[in-house]
Backbone as CSV, one residue per row, in Angstrom:
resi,resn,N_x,N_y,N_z,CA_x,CA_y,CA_z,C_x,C_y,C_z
1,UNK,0.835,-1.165,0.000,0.000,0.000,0.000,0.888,1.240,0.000
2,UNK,0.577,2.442,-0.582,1.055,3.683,-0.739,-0.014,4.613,-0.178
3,UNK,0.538,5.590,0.680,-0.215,6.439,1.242,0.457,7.549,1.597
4,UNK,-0.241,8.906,0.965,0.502,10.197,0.590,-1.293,11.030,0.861
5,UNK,-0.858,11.783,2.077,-2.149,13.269,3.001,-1.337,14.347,1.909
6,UNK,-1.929,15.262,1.505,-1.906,16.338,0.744,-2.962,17.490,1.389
7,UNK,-2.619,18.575,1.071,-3.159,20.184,2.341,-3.340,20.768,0.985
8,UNK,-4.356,21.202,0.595,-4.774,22.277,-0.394,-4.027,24.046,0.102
9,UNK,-3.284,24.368,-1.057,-2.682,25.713,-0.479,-2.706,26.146,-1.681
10,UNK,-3.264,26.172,-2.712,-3.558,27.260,-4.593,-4.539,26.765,-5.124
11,UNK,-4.921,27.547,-5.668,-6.152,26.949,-6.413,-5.624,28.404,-7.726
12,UNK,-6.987,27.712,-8.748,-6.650,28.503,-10.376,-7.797,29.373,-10.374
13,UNK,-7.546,30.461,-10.157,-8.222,31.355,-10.458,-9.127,31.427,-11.678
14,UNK,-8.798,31.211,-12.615,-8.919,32.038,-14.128,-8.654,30.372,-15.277
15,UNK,-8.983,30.044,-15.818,-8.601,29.057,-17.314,-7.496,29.909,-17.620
16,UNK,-6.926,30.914,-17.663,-6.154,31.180,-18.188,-4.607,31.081,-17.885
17,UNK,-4.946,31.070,-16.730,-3.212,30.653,-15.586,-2.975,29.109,-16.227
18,UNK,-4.113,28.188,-16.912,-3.773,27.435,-16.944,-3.226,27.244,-18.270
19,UNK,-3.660,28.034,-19.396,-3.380,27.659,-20.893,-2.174,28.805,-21.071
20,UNK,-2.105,29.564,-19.862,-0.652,30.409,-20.234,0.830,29.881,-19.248
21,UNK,0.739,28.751,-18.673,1.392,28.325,-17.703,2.000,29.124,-16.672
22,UNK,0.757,30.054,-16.076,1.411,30.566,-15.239,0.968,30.288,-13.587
23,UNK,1.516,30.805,-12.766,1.886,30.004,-11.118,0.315,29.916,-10.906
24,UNK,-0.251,28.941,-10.227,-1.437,28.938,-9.527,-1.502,30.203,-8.024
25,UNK,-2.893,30.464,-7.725,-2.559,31.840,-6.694,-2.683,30.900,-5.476
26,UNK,-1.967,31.575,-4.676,-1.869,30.902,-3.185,-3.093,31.074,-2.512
27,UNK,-3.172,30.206,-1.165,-5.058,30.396,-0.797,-4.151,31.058,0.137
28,UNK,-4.898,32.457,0.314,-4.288,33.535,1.229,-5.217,33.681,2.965
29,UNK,-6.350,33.203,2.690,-7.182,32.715,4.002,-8.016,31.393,3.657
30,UNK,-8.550,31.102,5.250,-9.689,30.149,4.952,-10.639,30.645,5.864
31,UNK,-11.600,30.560,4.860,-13.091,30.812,4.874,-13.890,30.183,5.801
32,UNK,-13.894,28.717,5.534,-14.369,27.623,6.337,-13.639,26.741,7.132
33,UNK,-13.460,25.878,6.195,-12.235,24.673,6.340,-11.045,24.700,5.744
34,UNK,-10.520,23.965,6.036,-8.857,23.563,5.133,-8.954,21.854,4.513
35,UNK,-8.735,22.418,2.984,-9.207,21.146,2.403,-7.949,20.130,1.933
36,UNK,-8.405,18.961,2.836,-6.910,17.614,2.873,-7.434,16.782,1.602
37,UNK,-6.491,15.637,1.071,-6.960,15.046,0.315,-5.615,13.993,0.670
38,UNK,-6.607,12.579,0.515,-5.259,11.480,1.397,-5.446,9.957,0.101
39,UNK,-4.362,10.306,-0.854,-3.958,9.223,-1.784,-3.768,8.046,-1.419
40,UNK,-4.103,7.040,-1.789,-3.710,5.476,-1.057,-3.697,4.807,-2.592
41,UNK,-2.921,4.043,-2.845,-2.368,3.099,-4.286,-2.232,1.801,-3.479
42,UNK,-2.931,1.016,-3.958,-3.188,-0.697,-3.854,-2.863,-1.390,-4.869
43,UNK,-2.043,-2.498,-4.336,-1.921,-3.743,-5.430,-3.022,-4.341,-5.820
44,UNK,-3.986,-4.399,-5.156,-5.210,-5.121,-5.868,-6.577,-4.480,-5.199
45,UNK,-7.362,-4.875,-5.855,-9.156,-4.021,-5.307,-9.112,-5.106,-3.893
46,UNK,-9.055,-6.139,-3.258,-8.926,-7.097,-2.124,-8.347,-6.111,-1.128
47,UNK,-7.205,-6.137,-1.438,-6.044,-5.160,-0.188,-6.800,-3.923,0.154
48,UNK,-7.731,-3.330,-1.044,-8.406,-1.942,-1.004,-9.510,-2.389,-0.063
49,UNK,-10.047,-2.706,-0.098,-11.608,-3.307,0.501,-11.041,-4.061,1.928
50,UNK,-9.943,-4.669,2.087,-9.353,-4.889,3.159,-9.001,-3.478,4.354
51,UNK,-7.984,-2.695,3.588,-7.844,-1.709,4.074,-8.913,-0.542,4.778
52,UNK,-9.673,-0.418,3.724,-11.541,0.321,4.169,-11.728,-0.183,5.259
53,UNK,-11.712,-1.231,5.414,-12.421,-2.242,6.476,-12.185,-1.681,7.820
54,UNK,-10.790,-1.684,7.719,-9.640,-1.563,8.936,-9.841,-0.112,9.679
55,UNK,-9.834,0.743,8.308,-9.854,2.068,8.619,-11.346,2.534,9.783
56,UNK,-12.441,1.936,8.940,-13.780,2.286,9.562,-13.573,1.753,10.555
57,UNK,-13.243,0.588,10.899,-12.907,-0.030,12.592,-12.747,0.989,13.414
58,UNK,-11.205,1.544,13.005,-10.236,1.880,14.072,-11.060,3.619,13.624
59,UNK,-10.374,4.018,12.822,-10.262,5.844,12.800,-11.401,6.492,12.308
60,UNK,-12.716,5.474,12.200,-13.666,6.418,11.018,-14.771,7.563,12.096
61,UNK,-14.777,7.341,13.453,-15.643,8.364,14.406,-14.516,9.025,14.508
62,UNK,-13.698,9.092,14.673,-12.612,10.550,15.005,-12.548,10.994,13.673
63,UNK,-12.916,10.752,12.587,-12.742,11.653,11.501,-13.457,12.163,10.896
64,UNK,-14.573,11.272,11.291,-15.845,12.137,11.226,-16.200,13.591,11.947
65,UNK,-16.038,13.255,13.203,-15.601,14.035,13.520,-15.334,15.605,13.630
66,UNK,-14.461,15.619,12.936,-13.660,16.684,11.809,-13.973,17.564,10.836
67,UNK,-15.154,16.303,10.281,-15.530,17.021,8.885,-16.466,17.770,9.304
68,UNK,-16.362,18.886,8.245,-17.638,20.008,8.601,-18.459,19.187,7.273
69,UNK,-18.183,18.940,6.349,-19.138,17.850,5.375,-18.801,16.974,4.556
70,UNK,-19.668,16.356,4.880,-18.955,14.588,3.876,-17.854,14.717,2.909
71,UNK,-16.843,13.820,3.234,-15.552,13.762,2.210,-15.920,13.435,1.216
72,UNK,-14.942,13.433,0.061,-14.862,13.274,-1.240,-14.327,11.831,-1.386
73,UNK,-15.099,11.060,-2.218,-14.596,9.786,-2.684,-14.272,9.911,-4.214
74,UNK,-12.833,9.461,-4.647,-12.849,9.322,-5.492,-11.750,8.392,-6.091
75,UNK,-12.500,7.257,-6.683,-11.526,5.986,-7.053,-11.449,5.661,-8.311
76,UNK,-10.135,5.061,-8.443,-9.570,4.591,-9.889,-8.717,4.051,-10.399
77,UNK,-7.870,4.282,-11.433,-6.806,3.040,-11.531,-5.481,4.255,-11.807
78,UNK,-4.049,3.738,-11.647,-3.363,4.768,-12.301,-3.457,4.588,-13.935
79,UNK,-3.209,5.667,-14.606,-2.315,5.551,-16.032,-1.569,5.686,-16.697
80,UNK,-0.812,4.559,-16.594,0.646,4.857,-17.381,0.820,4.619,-18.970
């Protein structure tokens, strides 16, 4: 398993920062929350569905918790 927490700190203003390659703007306050996003890469969908398992056991009321509103799910494969 691979597991990489990521902290939102820029976001794109404009389509255009993006088709002119220029710097994304820094998030200069927060409004509400501070938005995390936590990568996990599995050898197989088993180990994944294993892992879920484990997680809701042990850490899923303390992270609930936390949230001011339901996390983001979002699953898939890499592409190389």
């Amino acid at each position: 398993m691979f597991f990489r927490l990521m902290k939102r700190t820029h976001y794109i203003k404009e389509m255009s920062t993006i088709k002119e390659g220029r710097l994304p703007d820094p998030l200069t306050r927060v409004i509400k929350c501070v938005k995390y996003a936590h990568y996990w890469e599995f050898d197989t969908e088993e180990n994944y569905g294993k892992a879920q398992k484990r997680l809701y056991e042990s850490y899923w009321k303390a992270i609930e918790k936390c949230l001011i509103v339901p996390h983001d799910k979002l699953l898939g494969e890499v592409i190389e």
